[in-house]
C-alpha positions as CSV (number, residue, x, y, z in Angstrom):
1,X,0.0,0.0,0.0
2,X,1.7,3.1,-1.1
3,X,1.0,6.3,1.6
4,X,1.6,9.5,0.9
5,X,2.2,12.4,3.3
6,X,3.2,15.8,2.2
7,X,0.6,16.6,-0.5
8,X,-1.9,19.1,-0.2
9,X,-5.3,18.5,-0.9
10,X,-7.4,21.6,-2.8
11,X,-8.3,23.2,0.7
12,X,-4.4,23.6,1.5
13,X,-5.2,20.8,3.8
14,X,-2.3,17.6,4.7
15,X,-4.2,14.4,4.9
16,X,-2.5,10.9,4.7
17,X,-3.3,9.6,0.9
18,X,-3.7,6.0,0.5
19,X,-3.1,4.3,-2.4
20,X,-5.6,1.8,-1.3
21,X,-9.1,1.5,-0.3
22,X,-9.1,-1.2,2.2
23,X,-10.4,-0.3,5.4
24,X,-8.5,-2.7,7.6
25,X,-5.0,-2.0,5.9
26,X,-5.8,1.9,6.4
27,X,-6.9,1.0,9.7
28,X,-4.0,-0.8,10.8
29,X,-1.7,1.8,9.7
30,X,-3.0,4.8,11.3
31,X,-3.4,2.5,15.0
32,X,0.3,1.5,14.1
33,X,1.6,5.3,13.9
34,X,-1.3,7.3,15.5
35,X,-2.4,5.5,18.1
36,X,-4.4,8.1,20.1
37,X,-5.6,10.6,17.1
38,X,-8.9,10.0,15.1
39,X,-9.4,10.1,11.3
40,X,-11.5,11.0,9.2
41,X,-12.7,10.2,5.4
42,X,-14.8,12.0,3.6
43,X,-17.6,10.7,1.8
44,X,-19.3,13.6,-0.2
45,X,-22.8,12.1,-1.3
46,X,-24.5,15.7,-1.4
47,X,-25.0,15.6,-5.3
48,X,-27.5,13.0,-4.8
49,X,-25.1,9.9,-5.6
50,X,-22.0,9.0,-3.9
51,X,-19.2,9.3,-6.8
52,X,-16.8,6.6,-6.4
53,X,-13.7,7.5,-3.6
54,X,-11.1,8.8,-4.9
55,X,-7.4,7.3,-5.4
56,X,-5.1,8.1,-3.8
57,X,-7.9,8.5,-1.2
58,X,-7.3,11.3,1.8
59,X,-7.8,10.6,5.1
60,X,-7.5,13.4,7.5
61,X,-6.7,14.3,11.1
62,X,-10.4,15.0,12.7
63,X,-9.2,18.5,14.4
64,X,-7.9,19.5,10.9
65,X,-11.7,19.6,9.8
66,X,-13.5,19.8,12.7
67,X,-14.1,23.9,12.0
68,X,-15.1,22.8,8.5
69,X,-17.4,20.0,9.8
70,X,-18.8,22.4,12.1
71,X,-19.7,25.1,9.8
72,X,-21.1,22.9,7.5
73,X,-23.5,21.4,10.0
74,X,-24.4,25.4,10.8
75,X,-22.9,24.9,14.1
76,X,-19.7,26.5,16.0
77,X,-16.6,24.9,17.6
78,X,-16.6,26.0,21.5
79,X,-13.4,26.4,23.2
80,X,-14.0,23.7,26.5
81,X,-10.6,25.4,28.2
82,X,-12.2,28.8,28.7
């Protein structure tokens, strides 16, 4: 499985690209490195079909897009440490 980490996506973003769509594989690698983070992929079916994933497919850090997430639900990030 070939990985690929310093390429931007088109938001200026740094996920981890897989080369592969196996679930378990990706799964195995990010526990092996990452333990402790959580991932995210993103599955955009808002066109009324899902278009097939994309390869290399991008898999991101979940604080990375969690702003992003958050607007597009129409809700805010708080800040808990205040």
């Amino acid at each position: 499985m070939r990985i690929i980490t310093d390429k931007k996506d088109r938001f200026g973003n740094f996920p981890i690209w897989f080369n592969s769509h196996n679930l378990r594989d990706i799964n195995d690698y990010l526990q092996s490195r990452y333990d402790g983070f959580k991932f995210a992929i993103i599955i955009d079916a808002s066109k009324g079909e899902c278009a097939p994933l994309e390869k290399p497919l991008p898999v991101y850090f979940l604080d990375e897009i969690a702003e992003e997430a958050a607007e597009w639900a129409g809700k805010k990030l708080v800040d808990k440490n205040l």
